[in-house]
Structures are given as C-alpha cells and as structure tokens.
Chimera marker file (.cmm) of the C-alpha trace (Angstrom):
<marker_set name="trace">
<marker id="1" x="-8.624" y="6.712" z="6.723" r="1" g="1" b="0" radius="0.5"/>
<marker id="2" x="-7.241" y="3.286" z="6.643" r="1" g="1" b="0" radius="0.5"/>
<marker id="3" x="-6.715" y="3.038" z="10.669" r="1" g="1" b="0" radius="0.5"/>
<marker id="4" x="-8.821" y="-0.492" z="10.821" r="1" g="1" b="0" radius="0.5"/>
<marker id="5" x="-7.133" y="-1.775" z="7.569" r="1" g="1" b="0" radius="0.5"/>
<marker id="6" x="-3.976" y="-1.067" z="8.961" r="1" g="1" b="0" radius="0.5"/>
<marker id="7" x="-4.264" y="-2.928" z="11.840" r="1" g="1" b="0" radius="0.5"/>
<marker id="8" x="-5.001" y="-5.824" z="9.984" r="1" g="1" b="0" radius="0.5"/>
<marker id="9" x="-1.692" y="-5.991" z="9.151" r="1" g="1" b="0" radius="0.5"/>
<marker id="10" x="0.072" y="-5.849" z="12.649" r="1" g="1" b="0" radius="0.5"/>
<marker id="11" x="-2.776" y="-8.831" z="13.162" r="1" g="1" b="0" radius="0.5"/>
<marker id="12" x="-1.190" y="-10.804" z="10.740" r="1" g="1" b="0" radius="0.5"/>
<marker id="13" x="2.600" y="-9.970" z="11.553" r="1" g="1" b="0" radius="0.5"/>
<marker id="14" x="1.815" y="-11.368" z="15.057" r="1" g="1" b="0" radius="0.5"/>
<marker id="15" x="-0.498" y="-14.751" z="13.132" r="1" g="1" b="0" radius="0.5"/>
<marker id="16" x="2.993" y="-15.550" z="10.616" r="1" g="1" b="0" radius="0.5"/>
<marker id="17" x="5.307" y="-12.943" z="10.564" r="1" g="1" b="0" radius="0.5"/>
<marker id="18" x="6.122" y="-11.428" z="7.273" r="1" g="1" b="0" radius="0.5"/>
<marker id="19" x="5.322" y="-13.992" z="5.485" r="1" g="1" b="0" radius="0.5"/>
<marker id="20" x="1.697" y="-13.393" z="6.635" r="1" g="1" b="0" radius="0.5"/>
<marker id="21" x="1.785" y="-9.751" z="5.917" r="1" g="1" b="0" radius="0.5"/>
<marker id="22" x="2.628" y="-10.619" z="2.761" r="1" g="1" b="0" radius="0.5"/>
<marker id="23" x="0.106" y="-12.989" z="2.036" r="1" g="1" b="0" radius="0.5"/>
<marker id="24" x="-2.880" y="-10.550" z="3.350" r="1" g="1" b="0" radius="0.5"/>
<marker id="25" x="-1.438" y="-8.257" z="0.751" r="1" g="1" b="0" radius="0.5"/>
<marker id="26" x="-1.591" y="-10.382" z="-1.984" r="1" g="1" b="0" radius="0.5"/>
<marker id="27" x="-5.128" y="-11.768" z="-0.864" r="1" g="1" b="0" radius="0.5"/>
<marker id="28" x="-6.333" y="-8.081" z="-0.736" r="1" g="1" b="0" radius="0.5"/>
<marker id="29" x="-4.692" y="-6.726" z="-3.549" r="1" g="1" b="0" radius="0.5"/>
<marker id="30" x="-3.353" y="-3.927" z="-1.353" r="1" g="1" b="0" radius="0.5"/>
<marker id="31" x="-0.235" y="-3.295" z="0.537" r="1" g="1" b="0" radius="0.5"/>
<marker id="32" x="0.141" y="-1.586" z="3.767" r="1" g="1" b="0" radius="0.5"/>
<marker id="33" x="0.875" y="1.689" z="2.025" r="1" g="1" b="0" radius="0.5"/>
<marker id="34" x="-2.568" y="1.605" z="0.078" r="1" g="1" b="0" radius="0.5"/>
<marker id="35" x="-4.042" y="0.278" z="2.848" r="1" g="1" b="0" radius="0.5"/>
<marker id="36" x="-3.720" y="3.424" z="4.936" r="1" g="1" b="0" radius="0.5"/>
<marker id="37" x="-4.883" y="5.321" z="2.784" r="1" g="1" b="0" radius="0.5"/>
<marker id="38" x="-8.361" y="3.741" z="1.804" r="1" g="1" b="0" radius="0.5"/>
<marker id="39" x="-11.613" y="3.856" z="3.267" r="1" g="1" b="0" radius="0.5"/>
<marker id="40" x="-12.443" y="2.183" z="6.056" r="1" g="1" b="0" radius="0.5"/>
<marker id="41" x="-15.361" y="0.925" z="4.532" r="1" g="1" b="0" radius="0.5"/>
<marker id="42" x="-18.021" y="-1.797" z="4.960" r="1" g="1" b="0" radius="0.5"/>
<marker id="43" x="-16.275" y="-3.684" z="2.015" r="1" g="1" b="0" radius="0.5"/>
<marker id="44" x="-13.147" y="-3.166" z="2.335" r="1" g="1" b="0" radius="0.5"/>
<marker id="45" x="-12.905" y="-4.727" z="6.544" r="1" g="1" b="0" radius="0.5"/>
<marker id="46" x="-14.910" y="-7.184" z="5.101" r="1" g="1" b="0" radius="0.5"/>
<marker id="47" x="-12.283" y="-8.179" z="2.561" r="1" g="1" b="0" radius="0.5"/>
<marker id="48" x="-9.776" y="-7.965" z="5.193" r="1" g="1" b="0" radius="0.5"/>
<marker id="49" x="-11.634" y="-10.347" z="7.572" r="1" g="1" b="0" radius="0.5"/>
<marker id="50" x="-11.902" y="-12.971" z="4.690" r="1" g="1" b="0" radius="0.5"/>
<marker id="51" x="-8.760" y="-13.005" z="3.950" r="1" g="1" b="0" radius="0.5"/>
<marker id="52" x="-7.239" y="-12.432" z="7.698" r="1" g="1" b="0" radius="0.5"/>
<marker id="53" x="-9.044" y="-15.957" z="8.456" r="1" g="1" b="0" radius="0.5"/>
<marker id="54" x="-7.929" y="-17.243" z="5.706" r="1" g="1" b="0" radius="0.5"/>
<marker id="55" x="-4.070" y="-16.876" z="7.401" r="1" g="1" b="0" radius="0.5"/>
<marker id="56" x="-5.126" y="-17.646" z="10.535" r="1" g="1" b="0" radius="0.5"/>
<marker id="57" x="-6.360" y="-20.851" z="9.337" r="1" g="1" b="0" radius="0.5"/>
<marker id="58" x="-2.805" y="-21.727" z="7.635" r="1" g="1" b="0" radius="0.5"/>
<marker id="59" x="-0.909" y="-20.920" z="10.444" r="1" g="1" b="0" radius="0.5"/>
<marker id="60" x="-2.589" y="-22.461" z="13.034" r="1" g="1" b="0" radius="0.5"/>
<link id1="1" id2="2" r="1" g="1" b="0" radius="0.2"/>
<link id1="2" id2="3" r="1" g="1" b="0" radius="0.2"/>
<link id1="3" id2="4" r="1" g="1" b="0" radius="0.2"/>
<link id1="4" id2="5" r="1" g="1" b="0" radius="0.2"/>
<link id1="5" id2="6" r="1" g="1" b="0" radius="0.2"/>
<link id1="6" id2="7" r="1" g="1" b="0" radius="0.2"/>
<link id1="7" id2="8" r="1" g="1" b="0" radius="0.2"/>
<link id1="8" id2="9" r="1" g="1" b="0" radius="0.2"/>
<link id1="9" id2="10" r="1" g="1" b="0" radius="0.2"/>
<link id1="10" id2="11" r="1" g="1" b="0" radius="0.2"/>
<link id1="11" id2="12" r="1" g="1" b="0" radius="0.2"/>
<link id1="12" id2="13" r="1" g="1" b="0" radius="0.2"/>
<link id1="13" id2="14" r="1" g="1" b="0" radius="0.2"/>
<link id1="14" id2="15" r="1" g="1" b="0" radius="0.2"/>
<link id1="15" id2="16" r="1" g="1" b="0" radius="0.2"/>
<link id1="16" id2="17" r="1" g="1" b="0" radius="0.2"/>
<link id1="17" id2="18" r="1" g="1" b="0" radius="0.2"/>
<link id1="18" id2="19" r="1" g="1" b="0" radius="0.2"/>
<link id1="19" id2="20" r="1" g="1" b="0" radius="0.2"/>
<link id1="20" id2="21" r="1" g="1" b="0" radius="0.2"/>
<link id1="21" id2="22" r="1" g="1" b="0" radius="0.2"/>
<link id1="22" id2="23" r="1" g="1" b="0" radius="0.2"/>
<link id1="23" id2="24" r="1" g="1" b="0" radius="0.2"/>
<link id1="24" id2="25" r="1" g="1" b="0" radius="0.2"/>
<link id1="25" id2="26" r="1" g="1" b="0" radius="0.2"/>
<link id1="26" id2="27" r="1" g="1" b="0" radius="0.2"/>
<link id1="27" id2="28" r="1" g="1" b="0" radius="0.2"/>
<link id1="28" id2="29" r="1" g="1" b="0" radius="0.2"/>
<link id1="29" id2="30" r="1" g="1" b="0" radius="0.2"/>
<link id1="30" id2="31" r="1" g="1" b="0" radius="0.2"/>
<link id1="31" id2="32" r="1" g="1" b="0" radius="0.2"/>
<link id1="32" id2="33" r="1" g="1" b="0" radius="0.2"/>
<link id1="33" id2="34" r="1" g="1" b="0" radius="0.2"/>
<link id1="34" id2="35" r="1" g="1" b="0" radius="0.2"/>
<link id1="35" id2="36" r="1" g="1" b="0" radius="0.2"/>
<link id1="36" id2="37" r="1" g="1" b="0" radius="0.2"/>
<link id1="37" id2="38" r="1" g="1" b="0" radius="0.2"/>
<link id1="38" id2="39" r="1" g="1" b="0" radius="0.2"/>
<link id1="39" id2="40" r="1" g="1" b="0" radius="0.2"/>
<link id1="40" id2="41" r="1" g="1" b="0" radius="0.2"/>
<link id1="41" id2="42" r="1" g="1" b="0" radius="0.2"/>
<link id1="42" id2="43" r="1" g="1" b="0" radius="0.2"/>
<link id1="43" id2="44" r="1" g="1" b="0" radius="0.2"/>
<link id1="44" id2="45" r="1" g="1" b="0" radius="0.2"/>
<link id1="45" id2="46" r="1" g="1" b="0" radius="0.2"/>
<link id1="46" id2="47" r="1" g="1" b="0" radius="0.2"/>
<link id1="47" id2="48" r="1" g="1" b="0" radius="0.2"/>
<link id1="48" id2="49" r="1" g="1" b="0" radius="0.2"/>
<link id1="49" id2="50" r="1" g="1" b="0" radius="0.2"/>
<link id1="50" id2="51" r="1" g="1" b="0" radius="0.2"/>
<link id1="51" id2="52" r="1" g="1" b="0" radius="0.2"/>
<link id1="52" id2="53" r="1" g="1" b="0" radius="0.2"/>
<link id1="53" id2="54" r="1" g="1" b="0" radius="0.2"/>
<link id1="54" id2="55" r="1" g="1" b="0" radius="0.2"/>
<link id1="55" id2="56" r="1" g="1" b="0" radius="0.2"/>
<link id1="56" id2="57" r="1" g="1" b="0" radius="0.2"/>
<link id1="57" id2="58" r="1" g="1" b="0" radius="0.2"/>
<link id1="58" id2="59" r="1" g="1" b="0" radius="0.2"/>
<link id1="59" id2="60" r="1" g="1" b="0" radius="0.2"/>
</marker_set>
C-alpha cells in the first residue's frame, strides 16, 4: 500500500527540496506518513500527478 504515492514524494524532494515535499503535502492533503499507508488507487496517483505538475511547473 502506498509504494507509488510514496515515491511521489522522493519526486518532488529531487523537483524543490523540502519545500516541494511540503507543498505536494499540502496540495494532497496527505503527508508522507498517510501517504504510505493509502491505496494506491486510480484516484489517489491521479491526485498526485495533478498536483506533482503543479510543482514541477513552479520550479522550473
């Protein structure tokens, strides 16, 4: 559970640091802990991918 939503995070830690990994918390509503611990689901990655663009798009 929570292997793909995980990795979002390290994603995001290389995109801005911390300060990214913070902000892909607060845009999901879920820290790392929760994060390994939820569903991999359909919904969930997709909420992830919005908001891991939505970094991307600041820091680059």
């Amino acid at each position: 559970m929570g292997t793909i939503l995980a990795s979002y995070f390290d994603k995001a830690k290389q995109a801005g640091g911390i300060a990214a990994q913070v902000k892909l918390a607060m845009l999901t509503k879920m820290a790392l802990a929760a994060a390994t611990k939820a569903p991999d689901s359909a919904e969930n990655i997709k909420l992830f991918d919005e908001a891991l663009k939505q970094i991307y798009l600041k820091t680059s």
